[in-house]
Backbone as numpy.savetxt, mean C-alpha at the origin, in Angstrom:
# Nx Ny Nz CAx CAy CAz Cx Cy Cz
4.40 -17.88 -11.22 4.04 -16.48 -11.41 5.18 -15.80 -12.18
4.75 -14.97 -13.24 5.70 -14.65 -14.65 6.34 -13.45 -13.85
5.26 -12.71 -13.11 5.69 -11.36 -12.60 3.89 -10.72 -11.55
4.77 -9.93 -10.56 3.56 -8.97 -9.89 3.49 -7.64 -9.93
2.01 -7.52 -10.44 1.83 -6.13 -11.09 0.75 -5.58 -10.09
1.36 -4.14 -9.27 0.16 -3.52 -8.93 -0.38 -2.42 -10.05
-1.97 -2.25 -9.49 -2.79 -1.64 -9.98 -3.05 -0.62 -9.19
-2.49 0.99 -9.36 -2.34 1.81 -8.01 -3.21 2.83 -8.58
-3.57 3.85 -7.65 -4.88 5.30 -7.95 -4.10 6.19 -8.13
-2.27 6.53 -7.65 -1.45 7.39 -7.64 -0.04 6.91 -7.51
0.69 7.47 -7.84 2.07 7.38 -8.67 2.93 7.33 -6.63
2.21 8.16 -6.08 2.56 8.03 -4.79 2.86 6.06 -3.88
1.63 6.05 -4.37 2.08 4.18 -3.90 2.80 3.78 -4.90
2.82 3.66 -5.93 4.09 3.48 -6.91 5.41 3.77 -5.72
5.71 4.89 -5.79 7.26 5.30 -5.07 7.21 4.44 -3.58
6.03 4.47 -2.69 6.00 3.64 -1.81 6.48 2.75 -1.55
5.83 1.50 -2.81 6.51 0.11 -3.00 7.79 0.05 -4.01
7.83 0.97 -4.62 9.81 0.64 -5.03 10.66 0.39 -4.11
10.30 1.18 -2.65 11.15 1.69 -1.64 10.95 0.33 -0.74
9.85 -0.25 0.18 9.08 -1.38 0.12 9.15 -2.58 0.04
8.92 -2.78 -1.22 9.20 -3.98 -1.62 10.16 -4.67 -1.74
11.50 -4.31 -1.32 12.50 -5.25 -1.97 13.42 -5.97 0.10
12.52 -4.96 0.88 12.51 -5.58 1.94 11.36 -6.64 2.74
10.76 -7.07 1.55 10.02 -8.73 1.73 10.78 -9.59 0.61
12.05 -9.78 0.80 12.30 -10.85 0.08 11.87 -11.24 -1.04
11.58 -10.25 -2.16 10.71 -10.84 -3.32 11.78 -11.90 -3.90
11.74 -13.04 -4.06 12.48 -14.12 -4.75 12.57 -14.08 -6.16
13.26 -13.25 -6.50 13.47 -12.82 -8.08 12.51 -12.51 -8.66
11.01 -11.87 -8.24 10.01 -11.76 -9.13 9.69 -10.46 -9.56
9.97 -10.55 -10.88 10.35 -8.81 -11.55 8.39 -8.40 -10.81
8.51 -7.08 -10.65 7.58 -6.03 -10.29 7.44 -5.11 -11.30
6.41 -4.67 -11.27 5.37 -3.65 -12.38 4.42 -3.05 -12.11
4.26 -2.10 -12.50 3.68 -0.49 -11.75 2.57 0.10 -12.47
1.33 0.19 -12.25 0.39 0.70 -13.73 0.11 1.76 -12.50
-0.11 2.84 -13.29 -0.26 3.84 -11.71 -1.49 4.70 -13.11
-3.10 4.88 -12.45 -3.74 5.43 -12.75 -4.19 6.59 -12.34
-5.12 8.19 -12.67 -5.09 9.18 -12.90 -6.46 8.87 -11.54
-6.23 8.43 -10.39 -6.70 8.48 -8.95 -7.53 7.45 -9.42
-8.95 7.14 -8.26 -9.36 6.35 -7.67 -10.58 5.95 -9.11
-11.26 7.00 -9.55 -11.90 7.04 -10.57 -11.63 5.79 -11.71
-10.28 7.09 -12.02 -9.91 5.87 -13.56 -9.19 4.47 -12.76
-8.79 4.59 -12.29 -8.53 3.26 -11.16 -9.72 1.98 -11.64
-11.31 2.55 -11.09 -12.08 1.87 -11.37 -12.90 1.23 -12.38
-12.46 2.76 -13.47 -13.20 2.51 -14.86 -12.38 1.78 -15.52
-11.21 1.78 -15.41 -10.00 0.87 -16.54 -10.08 -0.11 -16.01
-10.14 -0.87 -14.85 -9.78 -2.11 -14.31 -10.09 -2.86 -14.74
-11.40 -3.22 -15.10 -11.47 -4.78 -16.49 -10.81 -4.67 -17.38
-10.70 -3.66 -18.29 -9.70 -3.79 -19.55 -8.68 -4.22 -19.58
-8.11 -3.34 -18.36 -6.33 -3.80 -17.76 -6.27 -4.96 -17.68
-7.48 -5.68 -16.69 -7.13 -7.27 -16.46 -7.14 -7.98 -17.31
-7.97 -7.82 -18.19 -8.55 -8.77 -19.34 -7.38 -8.74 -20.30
-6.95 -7.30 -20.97 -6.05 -7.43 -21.84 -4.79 -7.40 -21.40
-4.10 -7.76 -20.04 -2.68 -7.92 -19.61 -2.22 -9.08 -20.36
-0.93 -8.91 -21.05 -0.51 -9.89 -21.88 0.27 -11.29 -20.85
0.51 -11.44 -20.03 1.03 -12.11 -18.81 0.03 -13.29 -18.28
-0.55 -14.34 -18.80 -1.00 -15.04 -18.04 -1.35 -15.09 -16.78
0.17 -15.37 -16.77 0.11 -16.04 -14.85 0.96 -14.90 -14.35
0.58 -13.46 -14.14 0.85 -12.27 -13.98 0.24 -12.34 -12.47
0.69 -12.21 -11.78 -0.45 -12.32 -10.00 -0.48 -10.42 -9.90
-2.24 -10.17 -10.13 -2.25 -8.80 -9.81 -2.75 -8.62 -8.21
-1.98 -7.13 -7.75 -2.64 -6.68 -7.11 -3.38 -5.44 -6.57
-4.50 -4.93 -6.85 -5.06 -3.88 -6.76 -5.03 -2.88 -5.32
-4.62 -1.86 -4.76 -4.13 -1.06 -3.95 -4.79 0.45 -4.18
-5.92 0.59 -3.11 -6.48 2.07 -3.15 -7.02 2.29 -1.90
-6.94 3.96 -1.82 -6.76 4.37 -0.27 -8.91 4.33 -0.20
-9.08 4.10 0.89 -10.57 4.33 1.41 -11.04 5.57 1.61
-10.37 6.73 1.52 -11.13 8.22 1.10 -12.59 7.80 2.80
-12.97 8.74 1.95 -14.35 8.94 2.92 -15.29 7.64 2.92
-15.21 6.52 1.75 -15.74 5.61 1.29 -15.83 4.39 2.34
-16.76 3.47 2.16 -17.03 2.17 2.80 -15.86 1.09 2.52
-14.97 1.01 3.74 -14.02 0.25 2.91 -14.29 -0.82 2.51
-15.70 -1.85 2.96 -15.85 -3.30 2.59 -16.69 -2.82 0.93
-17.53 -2.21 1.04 -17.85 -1.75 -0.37 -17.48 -1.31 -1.45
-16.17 -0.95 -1.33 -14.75 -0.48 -2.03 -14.06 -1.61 -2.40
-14.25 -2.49 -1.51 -13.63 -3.81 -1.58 -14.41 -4.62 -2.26
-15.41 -5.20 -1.93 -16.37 -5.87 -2.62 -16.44 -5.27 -4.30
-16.58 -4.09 -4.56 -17.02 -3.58 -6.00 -15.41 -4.21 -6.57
-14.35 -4.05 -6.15 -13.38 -3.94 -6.80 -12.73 -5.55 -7.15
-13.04 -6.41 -6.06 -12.98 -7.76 -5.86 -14.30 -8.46 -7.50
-15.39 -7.47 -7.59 -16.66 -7.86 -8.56 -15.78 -7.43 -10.00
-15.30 -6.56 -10.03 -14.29 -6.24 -11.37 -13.45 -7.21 -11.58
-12.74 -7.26 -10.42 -11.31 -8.71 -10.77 -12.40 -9.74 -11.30
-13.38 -10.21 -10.61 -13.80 -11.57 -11.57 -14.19 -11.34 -12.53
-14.62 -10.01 -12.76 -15.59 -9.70 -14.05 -14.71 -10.02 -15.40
-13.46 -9.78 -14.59 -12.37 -9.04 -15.17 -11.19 -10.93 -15.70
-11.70 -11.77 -15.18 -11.45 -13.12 -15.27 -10.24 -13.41 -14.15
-10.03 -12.49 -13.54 -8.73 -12.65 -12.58 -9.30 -12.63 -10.83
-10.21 -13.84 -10.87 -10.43 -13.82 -9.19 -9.69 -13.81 -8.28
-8.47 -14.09 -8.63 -7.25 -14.19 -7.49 -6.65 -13.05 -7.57
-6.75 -12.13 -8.22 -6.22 -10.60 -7.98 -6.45 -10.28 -6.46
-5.12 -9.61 -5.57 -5.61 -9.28 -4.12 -5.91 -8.12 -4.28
-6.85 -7.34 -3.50 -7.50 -6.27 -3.34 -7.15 -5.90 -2.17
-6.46 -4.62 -1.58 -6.28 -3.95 -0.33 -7.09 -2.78 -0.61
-7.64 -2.25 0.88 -7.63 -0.79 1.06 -6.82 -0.16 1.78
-6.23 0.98 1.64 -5.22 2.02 2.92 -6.81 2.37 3.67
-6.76 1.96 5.02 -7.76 3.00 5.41 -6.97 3.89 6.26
-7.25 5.32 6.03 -8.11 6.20 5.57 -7.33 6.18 3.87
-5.80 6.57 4.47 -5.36 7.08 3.21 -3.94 6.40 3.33
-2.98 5.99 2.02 -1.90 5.96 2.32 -0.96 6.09 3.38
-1.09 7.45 3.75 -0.39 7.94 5.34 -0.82 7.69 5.83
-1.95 7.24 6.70 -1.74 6.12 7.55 -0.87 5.29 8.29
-0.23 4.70 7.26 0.72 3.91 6.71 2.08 4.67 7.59
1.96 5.38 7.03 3.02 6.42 7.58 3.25 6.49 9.21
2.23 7.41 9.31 2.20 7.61 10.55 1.78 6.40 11.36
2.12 5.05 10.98 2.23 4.12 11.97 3.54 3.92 12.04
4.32 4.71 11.49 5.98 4.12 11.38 6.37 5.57 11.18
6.40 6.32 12.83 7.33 7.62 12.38 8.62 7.10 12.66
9.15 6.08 12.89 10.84 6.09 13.08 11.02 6.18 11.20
9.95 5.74 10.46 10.55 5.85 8.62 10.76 6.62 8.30
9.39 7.94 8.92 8.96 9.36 8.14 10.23 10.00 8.89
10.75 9.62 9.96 11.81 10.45 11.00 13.62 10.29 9.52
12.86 8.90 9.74 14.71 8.59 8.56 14.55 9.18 7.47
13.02 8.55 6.61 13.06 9.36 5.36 12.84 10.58 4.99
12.35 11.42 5.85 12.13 12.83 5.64 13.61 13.84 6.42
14.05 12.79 7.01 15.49 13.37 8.26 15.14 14.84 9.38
13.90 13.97 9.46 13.50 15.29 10.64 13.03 14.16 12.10
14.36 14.74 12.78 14.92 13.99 14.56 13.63 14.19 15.10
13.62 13.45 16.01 12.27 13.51 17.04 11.14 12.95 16.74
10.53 12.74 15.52 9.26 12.62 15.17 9.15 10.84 15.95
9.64 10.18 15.63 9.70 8.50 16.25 9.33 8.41 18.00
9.56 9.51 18.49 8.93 9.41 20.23 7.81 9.79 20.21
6.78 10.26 19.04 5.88 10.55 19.19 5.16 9.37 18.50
5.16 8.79 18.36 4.54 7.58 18.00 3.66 7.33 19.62
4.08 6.84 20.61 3.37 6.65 21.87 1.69 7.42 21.82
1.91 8.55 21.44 0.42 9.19 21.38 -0.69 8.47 20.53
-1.36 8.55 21.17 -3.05 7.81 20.98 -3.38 7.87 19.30
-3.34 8.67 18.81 -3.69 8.97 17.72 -2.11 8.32 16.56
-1.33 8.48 17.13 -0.01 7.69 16.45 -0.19 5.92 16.40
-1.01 5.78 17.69 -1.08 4.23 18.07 -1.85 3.31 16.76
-2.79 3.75 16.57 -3.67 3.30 15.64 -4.47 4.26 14.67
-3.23 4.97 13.92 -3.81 6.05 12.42 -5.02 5.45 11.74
-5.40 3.77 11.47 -6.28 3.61 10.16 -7.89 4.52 10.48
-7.67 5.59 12.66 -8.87 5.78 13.15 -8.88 7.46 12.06
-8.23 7.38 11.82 -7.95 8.88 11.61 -8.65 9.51 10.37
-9.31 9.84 9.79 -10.09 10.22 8.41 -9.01 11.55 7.94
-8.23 12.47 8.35 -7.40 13.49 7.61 -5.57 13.03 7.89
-5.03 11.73 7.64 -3.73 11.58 8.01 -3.07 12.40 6.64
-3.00 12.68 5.86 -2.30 13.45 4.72 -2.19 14.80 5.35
-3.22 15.41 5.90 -3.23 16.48 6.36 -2.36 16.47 7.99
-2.59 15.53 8.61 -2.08 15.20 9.75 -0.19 14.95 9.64
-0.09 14.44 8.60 1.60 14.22 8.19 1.98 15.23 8.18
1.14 16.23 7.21 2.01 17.38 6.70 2.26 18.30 7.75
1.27 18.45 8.82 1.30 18.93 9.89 2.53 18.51 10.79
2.42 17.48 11.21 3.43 16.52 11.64 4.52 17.14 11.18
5.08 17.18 9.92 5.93 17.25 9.44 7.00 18.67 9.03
5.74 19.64 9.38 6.19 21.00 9.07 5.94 21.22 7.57
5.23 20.77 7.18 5.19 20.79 5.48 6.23 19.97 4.61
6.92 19.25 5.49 8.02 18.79 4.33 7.40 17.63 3.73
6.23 16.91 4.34 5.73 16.03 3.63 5.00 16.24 2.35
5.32 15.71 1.21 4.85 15.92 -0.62 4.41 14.43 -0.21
3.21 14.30 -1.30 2.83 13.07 -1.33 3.55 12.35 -2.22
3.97 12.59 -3.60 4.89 11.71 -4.16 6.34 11.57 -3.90
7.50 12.43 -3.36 8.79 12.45 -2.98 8.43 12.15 -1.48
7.97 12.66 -0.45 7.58 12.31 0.30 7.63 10.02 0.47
6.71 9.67 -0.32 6.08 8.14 -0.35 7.55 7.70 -0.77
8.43 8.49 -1.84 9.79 7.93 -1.92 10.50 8.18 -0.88
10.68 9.14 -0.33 11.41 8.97 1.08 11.24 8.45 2.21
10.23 7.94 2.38 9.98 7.22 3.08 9.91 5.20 3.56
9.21 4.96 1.91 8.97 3.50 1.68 10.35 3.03 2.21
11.33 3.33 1.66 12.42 2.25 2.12 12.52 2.39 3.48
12.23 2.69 4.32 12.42 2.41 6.06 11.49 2.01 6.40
10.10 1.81 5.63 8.70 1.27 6.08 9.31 -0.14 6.77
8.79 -0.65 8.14 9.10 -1.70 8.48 7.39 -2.96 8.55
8.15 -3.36 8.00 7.02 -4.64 7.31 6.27 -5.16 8.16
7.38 -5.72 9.40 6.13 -6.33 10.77 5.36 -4.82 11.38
5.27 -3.93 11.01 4.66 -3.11 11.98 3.52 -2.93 11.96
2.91 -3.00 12.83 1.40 -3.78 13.34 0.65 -2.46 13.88
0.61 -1.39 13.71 -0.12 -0.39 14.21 -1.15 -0.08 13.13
-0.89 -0.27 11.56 -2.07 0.18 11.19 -2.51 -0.68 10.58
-3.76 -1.98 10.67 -4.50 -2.66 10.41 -4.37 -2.89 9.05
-4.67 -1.93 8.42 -4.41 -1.85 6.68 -3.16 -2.18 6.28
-2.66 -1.63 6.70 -0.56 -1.95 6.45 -0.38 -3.32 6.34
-0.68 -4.13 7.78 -0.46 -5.28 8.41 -0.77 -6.26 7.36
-2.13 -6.12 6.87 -3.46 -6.92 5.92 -2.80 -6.90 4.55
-1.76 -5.83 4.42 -1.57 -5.30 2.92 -0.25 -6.46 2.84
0.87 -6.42 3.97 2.03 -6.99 3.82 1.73 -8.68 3.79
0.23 -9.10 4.87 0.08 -10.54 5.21 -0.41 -11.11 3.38
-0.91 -10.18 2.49 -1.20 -10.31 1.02 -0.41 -10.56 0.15
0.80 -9.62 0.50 2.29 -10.04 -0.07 2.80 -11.17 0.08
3.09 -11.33 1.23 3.73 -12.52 1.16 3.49 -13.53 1.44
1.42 -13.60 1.19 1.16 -14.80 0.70 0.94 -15.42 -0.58
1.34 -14.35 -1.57 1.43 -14.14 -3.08 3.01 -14.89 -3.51
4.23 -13.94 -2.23 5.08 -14.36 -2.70 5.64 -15.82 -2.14
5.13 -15.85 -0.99 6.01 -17.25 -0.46 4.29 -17.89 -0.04
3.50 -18.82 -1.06 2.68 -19.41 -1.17 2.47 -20.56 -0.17
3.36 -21.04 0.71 3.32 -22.11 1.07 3.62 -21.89 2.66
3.77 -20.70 2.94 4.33 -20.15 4.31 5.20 -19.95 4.72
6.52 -20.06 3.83 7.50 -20.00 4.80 8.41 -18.71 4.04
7.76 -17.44 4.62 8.65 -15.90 4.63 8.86 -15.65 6.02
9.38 -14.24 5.78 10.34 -13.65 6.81 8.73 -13.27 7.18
9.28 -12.35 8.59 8.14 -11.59 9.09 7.42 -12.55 10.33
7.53 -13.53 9.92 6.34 -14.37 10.88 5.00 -14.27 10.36
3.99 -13.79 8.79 3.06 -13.46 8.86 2.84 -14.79 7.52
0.94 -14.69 7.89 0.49 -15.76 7.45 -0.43 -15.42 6.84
């Protein structure tokens, strides 16, 4: 693999995985960022992108939040593009609901990266336990947060404390077990995940 390129709906998961990514061990494999104008052009560009990426053996992976949408049908259409698109091995995640999610399965991150004390004991609450139940977590962060949560500075202040094994939001979990079966092909990464 020459290099891994996500295919993102917002510049927000961009800053996410800068922060992210470099705590799965990527084994020297340069990273690349196409960050499209949301979920839309996300969908309409995606064959072109694949087809005309100059990178061969480029391992893509496509990354978009589930909105109000069906996440297996979101999945399925987007999985029908990658082949359309000649790249069946492209991985496809959804955030369900939304990015934050993500978040709010890891307030000890949003606690470090935003530097607002306390928020990490509230994790115990029901609704902290398992966010992917949640259909308004963007709205729920910001709340959370007193407004200091921005979705793009915000996703940068945060990603780097995202902790990789953390198993509260289904989507997260599914997103990292994708990684690093992209990056360590044969099984043997950090994490314990397969």
């Amino acid at each position: 693999m020459s290099e891994l390129v996500f295919l993102l709906e917002e510049q927000s998961a961009a800053e996410m995985l800068k922060g992210l990514l470099p705590r799965l061990a990527l084994p020297g494999i340069p990273v690349r960022y196409i960050v499209f104008e949301g979920k839309s052009d996300l969908e309409e560009q995606l064959v072109l992108r694949l087809q005309h990426y100059q990178s061969a053996d480029a391992h893509f992976v496509i990354l978009r939040d589930q909105d109000a949408g069906d996440c297996k049908k979101i999945k399925e259409q987007l999985v029908e593009k990658c082949r359309a698109a000649g790249r069946a091995d492209a991985l496809v995640r959804i955030a369900c609901h939304e990015l934050e999610s993500w978040y709010l399965a890891d307030l000890a991150a949003v606690e470090k990266g935003l530097m607002i004390a306390g928020l990490a004991q509230k994790q115990d609450k029901a609704k902290f336990r398992k966010p992917d139940l949640l259909a308004n977590t963007c709205q729920e962060l910001e709340k959370l947060t007193n407004h200091r949560y921005q979705t793009v500075g915000g996703s940068r202040a945060i990603g780097p404390y995202l902790d990789p094994a953390n198993k509260r939001s289904k989507s997260f979990e599914v997103f990292i077990q994708g990684i690093n079966n992209i990056i360590h092909p044969h099984g043997s990464h950090e994490h314990g995940q397969k």
